[in-house]
C-alpha positions as CSV (number, residue, x, y, z in Angstrom):
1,X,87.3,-11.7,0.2
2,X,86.1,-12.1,-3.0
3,X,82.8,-13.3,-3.5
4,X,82.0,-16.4,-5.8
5,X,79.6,-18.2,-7.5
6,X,79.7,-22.1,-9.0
7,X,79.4,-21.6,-12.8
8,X,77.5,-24.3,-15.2
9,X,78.1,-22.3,-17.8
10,X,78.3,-18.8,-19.9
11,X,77.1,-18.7,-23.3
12,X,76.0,-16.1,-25.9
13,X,72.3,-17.1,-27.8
14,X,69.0,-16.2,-29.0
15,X,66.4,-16.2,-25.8
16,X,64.1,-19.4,-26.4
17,X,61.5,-18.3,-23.9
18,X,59.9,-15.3,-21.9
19,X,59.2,-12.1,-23.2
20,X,62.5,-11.0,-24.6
21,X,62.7,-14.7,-27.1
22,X,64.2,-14.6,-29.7
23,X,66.6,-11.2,-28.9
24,X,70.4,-12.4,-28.5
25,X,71.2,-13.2,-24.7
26,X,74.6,-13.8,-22.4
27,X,73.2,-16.9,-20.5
28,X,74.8,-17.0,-16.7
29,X,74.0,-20.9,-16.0
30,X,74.5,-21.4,-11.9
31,X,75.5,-25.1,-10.7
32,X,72.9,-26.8,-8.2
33,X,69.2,-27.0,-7.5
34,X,67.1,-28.6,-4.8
35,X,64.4,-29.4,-7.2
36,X,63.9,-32.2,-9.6
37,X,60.8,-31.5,-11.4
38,X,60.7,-34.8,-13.9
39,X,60.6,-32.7,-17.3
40,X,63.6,-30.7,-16.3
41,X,65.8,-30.5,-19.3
42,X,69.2,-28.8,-17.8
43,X,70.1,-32.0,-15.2
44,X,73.5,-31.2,-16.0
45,X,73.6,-28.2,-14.3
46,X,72.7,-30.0,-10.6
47,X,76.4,-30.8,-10.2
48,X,79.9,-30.1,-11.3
49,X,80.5,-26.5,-12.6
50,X,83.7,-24.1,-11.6
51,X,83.8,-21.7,-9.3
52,X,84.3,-18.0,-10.8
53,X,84.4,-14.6,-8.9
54,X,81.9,-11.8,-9.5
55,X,84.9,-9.9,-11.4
56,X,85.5,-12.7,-13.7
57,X,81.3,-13.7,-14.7
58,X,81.0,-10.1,-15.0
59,X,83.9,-9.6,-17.4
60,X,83.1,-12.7,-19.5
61,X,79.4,-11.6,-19.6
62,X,80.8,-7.7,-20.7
63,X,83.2,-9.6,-23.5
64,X,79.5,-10.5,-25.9
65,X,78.7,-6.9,-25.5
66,X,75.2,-8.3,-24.6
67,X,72.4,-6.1,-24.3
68,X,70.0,-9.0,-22.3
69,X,71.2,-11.2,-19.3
70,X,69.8,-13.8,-18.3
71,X,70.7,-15.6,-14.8
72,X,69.2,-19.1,-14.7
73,X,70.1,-22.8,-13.4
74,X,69.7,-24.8,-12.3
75,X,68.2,-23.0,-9.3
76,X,70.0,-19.6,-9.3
77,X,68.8,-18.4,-5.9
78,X,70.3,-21.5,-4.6
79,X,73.8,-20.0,-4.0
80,X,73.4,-16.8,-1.6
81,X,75.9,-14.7,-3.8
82,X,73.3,-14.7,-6.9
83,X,71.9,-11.6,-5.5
84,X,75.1,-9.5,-5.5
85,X,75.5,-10.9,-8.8
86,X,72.4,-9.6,-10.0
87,X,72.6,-6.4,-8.7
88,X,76.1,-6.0,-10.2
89,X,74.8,-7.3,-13.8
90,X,72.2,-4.3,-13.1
91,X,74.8,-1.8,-12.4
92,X,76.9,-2.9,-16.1
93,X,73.7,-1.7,-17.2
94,X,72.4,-4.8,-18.6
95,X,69.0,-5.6,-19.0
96,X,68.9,-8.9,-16.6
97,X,66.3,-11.6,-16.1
98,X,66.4,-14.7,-13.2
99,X,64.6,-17.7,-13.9
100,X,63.7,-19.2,-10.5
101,X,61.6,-22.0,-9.8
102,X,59.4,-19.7,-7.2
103,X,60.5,-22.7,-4.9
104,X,62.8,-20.2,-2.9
105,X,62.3,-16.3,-0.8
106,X,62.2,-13.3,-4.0
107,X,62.6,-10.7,-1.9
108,X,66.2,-9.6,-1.9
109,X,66.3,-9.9,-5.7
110,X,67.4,-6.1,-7.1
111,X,63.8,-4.7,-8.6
112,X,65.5,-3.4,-11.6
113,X,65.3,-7.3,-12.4
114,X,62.8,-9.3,-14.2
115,X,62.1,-12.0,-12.3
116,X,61.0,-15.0,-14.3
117,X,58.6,-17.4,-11.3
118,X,58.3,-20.7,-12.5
119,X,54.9,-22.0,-10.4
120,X,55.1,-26.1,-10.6
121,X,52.4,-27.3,-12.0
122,X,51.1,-31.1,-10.1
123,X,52.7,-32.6,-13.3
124,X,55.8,-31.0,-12.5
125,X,56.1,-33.3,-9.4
126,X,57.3,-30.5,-7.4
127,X,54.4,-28.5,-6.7
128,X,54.4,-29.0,-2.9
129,X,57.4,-26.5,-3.3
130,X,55.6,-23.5,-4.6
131,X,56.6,-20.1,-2.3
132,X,52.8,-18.6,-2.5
133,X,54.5,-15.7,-0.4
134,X,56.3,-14.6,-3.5
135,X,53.8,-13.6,-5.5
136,X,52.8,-10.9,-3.6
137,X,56.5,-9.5,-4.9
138,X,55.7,-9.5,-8.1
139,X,55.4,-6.3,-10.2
140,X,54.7,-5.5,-13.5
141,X,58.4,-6.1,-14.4
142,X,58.0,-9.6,-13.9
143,X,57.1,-13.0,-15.4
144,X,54.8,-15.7,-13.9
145,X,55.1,-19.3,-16.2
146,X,53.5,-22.4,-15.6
147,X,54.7,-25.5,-17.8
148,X,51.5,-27.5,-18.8
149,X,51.7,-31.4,-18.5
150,X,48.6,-32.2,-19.0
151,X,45.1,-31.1,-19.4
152,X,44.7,-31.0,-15.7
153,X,47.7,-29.0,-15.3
154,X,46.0,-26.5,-17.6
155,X,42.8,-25.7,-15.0
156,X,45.2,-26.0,-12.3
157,X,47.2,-23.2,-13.7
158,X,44.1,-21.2,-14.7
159,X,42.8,-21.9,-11.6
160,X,45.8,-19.9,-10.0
161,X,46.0,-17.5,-12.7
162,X,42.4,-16.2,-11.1
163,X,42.7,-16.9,-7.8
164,X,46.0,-14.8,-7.0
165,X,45.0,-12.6,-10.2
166,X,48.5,-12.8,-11.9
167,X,48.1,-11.3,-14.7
168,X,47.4,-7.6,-12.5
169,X,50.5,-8.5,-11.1
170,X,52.8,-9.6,-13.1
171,X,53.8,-8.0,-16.7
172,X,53.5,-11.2,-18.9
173,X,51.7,-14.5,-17.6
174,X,53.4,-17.4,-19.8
175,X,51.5,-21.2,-20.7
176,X,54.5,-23.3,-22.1
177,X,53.6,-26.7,-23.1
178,X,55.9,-29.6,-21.3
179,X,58.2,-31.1,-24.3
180,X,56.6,-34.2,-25.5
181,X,53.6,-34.3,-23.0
182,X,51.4,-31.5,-24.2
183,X,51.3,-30.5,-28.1
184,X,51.2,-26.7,-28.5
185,X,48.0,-26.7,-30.5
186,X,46.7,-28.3,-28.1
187,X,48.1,-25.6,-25.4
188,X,46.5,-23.4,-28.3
189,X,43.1,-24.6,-28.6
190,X,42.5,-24.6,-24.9
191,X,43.4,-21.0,-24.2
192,X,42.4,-19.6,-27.0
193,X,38.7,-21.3,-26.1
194,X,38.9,-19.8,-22.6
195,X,40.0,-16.6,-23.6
196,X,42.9,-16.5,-21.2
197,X,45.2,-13.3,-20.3
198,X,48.1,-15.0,-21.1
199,X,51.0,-15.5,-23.8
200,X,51.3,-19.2,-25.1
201,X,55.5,-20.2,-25.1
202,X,57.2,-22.2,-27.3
203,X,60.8,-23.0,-26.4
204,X,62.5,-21.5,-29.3
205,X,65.9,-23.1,-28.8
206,X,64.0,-26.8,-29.2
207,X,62.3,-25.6,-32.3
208,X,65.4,-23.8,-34.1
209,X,68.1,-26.4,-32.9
210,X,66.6,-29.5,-31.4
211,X,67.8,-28.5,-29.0
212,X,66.9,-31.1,-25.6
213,X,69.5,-29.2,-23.1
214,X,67.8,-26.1,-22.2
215,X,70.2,-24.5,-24.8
């Protein structure tokens, strides 16, 4: 039987965050999530979508002729069948990213993917959900990102960021100010003043097109 997966949505546009922003994307938006972290921006995604097979996300990913692939949510590793999906997005021979809340088990994810571990920050008001397990997954090929709500969010991340030494572990460490709670200057100033390993993030797709949707 063919396998399935309940489909958000598939669209073709620049990457607003992680290492590869900017570079033109095929977005694979997966339908659910058992989070509700308060700044989340893509609450349409927690219900509704349309089922697809494997065959048919594949093909309408193939017809961008994408070089980048990102698999997001939503909570991808919510549905069970997001793992043969990314291994057969790997095997196209894209270049494939998941964003995943770090909320849920890594380990079957493919290696050749980048996997994208949002750690909830206390202003999140989810962080009782972190997996710590999963970090000791990680590998230079991946992404750890904390979304900064606050100052105190800020030395809670950096707190982590030394304690489990991320950025030995991961490839990119990313600080991304939370949309209208933390000004990016202010993001900025702070690690620029601590001299932190890490990349500041601004969500492209907000800046370019205003855009509030995750989009």
């Amino acid at each position: 039987m063919q396998k399935t997966l309940r489909i958000t949505e598939i669209f073709f546009s620049l990457q607003g965050e992680t290492r590869t922003a900017g570079l033109p994307t095929v977005f694979v938006r997966l339908t659910g999530c058992p989070l509700r972290c308060q700044y989340c921006d893509t609450a349409y995604a927690f219900n509704g979508g349309e089922l697809m097979s494997l065959d048919a996300i594949i093909e309408k990913v193939a017809s961008y002729s994408p070089r980048y692939v990102c698999v997001t949510g939503g909570e991808p590793l919510a549905q069970p069948n997001c793992i043969a999906l990314l291994e057969r997005l790997c095997d196209a021979g894209f270049e494939v990213s998941l964003e995943t809340s770090g909320a849920l088990d890594v380990s079957a994810v493919d290696g050749r993917v980048s996997k994208v571990l949002d750690l909830k920050t206390p202003g999140s008001a989810e962080v009782a959900r972190n997996r710590y397990e999963n970090i000791d997954l990680l590998t230079p090929n991946d992404q750890v990102k904390f979304v900064i709500c606050s100052r105190e969010d800020y030395d809670w991340a950096t707190t982590k960021l030394i304690q489990y030494r991320l950025n030995e572990r991961a490839g990119e460490v990313l600080y991304s100010p939370s949309h209208h709670q933390v000004s990016a200057r202010d993001l900025a100033d702070w690690i620029v003043a601590d001299n932190l390993p890490v990349r500041l993030q601004l969500q492209l797709h907000k800046i370019l097109w205003n855009d509030e949707q995750g989009r």
